[in-house]
N, C-alpha and C positions, 0 to 999 in steps of 0.2 A: 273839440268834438271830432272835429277830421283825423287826427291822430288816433284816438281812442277806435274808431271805427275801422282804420287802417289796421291797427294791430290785430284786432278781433277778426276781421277777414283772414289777415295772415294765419292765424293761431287755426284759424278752423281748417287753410289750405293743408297744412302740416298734416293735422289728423285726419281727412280722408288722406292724404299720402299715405301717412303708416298705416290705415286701414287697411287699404290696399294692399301694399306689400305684406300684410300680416297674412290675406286672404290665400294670396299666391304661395305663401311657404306651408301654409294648412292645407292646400289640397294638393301640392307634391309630395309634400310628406304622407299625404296619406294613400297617393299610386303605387308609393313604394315601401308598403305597410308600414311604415314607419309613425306611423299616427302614435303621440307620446299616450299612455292609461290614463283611464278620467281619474282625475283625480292626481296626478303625476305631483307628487314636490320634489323628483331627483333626488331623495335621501333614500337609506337602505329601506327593504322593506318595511309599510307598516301597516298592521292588521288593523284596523277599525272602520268604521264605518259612519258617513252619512245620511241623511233623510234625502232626497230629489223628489218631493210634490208626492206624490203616490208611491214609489220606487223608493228603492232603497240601494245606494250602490257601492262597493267596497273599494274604501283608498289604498292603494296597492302602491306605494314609492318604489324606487330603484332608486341605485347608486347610476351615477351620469356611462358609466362606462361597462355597466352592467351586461349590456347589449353586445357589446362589442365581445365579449366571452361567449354569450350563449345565443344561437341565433331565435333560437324559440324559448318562453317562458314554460314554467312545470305547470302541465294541462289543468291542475287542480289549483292553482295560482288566480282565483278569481276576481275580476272586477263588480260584479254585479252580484249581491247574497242570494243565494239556491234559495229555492224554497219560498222565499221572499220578493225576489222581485219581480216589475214587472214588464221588464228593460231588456234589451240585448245590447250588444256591442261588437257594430259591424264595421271593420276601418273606422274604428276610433265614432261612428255615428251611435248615438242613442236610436233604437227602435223599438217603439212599444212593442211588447207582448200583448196580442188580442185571443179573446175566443175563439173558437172554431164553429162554421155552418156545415149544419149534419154531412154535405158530400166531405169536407176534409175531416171532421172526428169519426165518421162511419171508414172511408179509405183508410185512415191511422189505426185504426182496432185490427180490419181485413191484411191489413199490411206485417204489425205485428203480429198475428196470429201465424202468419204464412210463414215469416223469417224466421220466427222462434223455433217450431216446427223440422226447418229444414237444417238447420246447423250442426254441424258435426260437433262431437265431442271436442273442450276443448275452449270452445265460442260462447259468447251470451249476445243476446241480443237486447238492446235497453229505448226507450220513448223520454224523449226530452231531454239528453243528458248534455247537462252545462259542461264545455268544457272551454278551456283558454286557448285558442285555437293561434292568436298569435300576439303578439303585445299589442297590437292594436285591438284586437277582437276576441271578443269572450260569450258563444252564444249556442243553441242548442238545436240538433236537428229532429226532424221527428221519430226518425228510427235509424239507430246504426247497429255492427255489429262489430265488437273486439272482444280481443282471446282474453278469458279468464283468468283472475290473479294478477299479480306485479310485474311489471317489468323488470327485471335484474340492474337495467342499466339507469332508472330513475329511481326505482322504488314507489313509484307512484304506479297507476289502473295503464292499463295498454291503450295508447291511440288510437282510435276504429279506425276498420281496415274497409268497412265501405257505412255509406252514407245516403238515407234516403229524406228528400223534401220532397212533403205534397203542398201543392199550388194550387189554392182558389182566389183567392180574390189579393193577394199579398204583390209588392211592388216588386217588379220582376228582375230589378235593379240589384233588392236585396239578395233576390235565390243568387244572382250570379255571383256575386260577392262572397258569399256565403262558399260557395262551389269553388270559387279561385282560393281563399283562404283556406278551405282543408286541405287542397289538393298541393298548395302551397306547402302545407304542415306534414302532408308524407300520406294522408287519407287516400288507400289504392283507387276507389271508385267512388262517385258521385252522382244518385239519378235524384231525378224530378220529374213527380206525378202529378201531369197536369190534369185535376180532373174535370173542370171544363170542358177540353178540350177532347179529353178520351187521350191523351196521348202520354208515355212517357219518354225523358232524354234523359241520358246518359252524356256529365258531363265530360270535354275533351280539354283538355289543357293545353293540347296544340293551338288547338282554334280556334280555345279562351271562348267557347258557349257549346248551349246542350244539343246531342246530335241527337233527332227520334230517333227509337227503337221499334223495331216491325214487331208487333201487338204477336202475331203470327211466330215470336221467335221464342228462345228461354234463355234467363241467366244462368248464364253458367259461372260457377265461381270454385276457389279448394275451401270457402269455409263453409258448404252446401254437400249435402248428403248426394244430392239430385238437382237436374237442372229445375227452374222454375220456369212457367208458363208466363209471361210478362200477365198474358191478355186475367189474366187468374188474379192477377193485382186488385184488378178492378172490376173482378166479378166476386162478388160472396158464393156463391154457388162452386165456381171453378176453384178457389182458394180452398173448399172443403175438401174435394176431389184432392187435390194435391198433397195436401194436409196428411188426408191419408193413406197416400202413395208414399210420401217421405215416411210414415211413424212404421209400414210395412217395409220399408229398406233398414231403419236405425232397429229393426225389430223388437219394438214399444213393447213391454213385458202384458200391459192390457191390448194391446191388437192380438197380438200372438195367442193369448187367453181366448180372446174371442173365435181366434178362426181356430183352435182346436176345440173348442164346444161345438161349433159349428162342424167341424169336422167328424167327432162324434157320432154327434146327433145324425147326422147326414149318415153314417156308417149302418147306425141303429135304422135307418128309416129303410137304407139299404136293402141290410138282410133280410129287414120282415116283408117288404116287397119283393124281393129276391126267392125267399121259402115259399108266399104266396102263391104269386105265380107259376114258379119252379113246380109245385103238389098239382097246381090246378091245370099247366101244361100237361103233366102226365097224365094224370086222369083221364084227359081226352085221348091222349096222340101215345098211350103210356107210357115204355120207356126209349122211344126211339129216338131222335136224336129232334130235336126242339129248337125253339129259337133262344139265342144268347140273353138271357133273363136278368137283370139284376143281379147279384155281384154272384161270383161264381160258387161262396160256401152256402147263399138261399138257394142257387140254384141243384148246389149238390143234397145238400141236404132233402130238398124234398123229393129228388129222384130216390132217395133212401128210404123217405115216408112210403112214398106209392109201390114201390116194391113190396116192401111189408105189408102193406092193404093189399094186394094183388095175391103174394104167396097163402096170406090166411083166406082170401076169398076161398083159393084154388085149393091147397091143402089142410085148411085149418090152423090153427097155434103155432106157431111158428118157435122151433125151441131154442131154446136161448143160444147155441153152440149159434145155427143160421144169422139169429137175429145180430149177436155181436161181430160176427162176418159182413153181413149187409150194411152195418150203420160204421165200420172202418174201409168199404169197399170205394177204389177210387170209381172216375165216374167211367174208364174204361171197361174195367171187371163190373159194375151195375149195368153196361149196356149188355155183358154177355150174360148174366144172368137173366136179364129180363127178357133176351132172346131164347136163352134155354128153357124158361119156364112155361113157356106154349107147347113145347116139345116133349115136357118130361111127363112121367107116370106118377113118381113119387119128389117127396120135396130135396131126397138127399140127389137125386139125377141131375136135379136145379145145378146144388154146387160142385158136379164133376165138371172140371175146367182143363 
């Protein structure tokens, strides 16, 4: 029995030993992204896929020296099935995918709305795109934005060039993670919208966490038409506003529409305000020299009406040679006629000039 007891002690010291050591080489491998893919059997690639409880997640092999050629896997090379799963894959960690409470899916709409909006030709911006961020990590942010079309040098979608995470209630472990692993992959920028807190950071890879941004400043970026208003992130209101400052810069074929209807219209309301008062200034003050009325052809024009009311008062019918004189008459020549017309005997004395 003493023997038998002895051994079993021993057998059990062993294996927390190599527990141990097993613990310690899983999480240096995984400070220095090197975390092997779930699923890893070190053979060439192989496309299929297993069940994991609710999740579904893709077995993705490699050849042992696969790495050693390419320092990053091809973005669309996925661990976890699109569409399907309910997993991400951060340094080699499973992390559920949960729903969203109205402040992150209300920020993630306002947000995309904004970015889409402001991107120059060229850009797209996309909500949830799974990409393979590094062989350890395969996972999706909530709004990024890359250039349109293939890359030449993969053939595969372009990398996003910036990256946005909004933060309620999520482990603030993962956002970082998440932020060193793009930034790691070449992704130029990286913020986080803390909405709790009202604040966002923009992260730094000097010093490896997020720096606030003053609400008070804007993004400025080259795949933005115009800068943005941070504090506009996280107002619906302010994000319309901008919204439609950018679609009047990229000159949106329905704004443009709109503000020449408006324009118009405006022209049209113009004149006939402009004639109105122009006839109804004269009449009182007749043709003397009036106040600056509404745009200058209501105002000409009806110095041309009230003349003609005036000449027929004074002389009667006015004959067509005058009439088509008076209604081509600049507004110089109508102030001298209407001065001559106090003075004259007859209607043709009117137009000696």
């Amino acid at each position: 029995m003493g023997r038998r007891e002895n051994r079993y002690e021993v057998c059990r010291e062993f294996l927390l030993a190599w527990a141990g050591v097993l613990v310690v080489v899983w999480r240096t491998m995984e400070s220095r992204h090197e975390i092997p893919a779930v699923g890893d059997s070190h053979e060439p690639v192989v496309l299929s896929s297993h069940s994991s409880g609710s999740s579904r997640v893709q077995t993705l092999g490699r050849s042992p020296d696969r790495r050693l050629k390419e320092k990053f896997p091809p973005i669309d090379e996925h661990l976890v099935v699109p569409e399907e799963t309910t997993e991400e894959i951060i340094k080699g960690r499973r992390v559920k995918i949960m729903p969203s409470e109205e402040e992150h899916a209300e920020t993630t709409v306002t947000l995309s709305f904004l970015i889409s909006a402001h991107l120059r030709r060229g850009y797209i911006a996309a909500a949830d795109l799974l990409t393979r961020v590094t062989w350890g990590s395969n996972f999706a942010t909530d709004v990024c934005v890359r250039k349109v079309g293939r890359d030449p040098e993969t053939g595969r979608r372009y990398l996003e060039e910036l990256a946005f995470e909004i933060v309620n209630k999520q482990r603030i472990g993962n956002i970082t993670d998440k932020a060193d692993e793009l930034t790691y992959r070449g992704v130029r920028r990286v913020f986080a919208i803390f909405v709790r807190k009202n604040q966002i950071g923009e992260w730094s890879k000097e010093l490896s966490k997020f720096v606030m941004v003053d609400l008070e400043s804007t993004l400025v970026d080259p795949v933005l038409v115009k800068p943005i208003a941070f504090k506009s992130i996280l107002d619906v209101a302010a994000a319309t506003e901008e919204v439609v400052q950018a679609l009047v810069v990229k000159k949106n074929p329905a704004i443009l529409a709109i503000r020449k209807k408006g324009e118009r219209k405006g022209r049209k309301l113009g004149m006939a305000e402009g004639r109105k008062l122009g006839v109804d200034e004269g009449k009182k003050i007749g043709i003397d020299e009036g106040r600056q009325i509404g745009i200058d052809e209501g105002k000409l024009n009806g110095r041309r009406e009230t003349l003609l009311e005036q000449l027929e008062e004074r002389f009667g019918k006015v004959p067509a040679t005058w009439r088509k004189r008076v209604l081509a008459a600049d507004l110089d020549e109508l102030r001298v006629l209407s001065k001559n017309m106090f003075s004259s005997s007859t209607i043709a004395d009117v137009f000696k000039i």
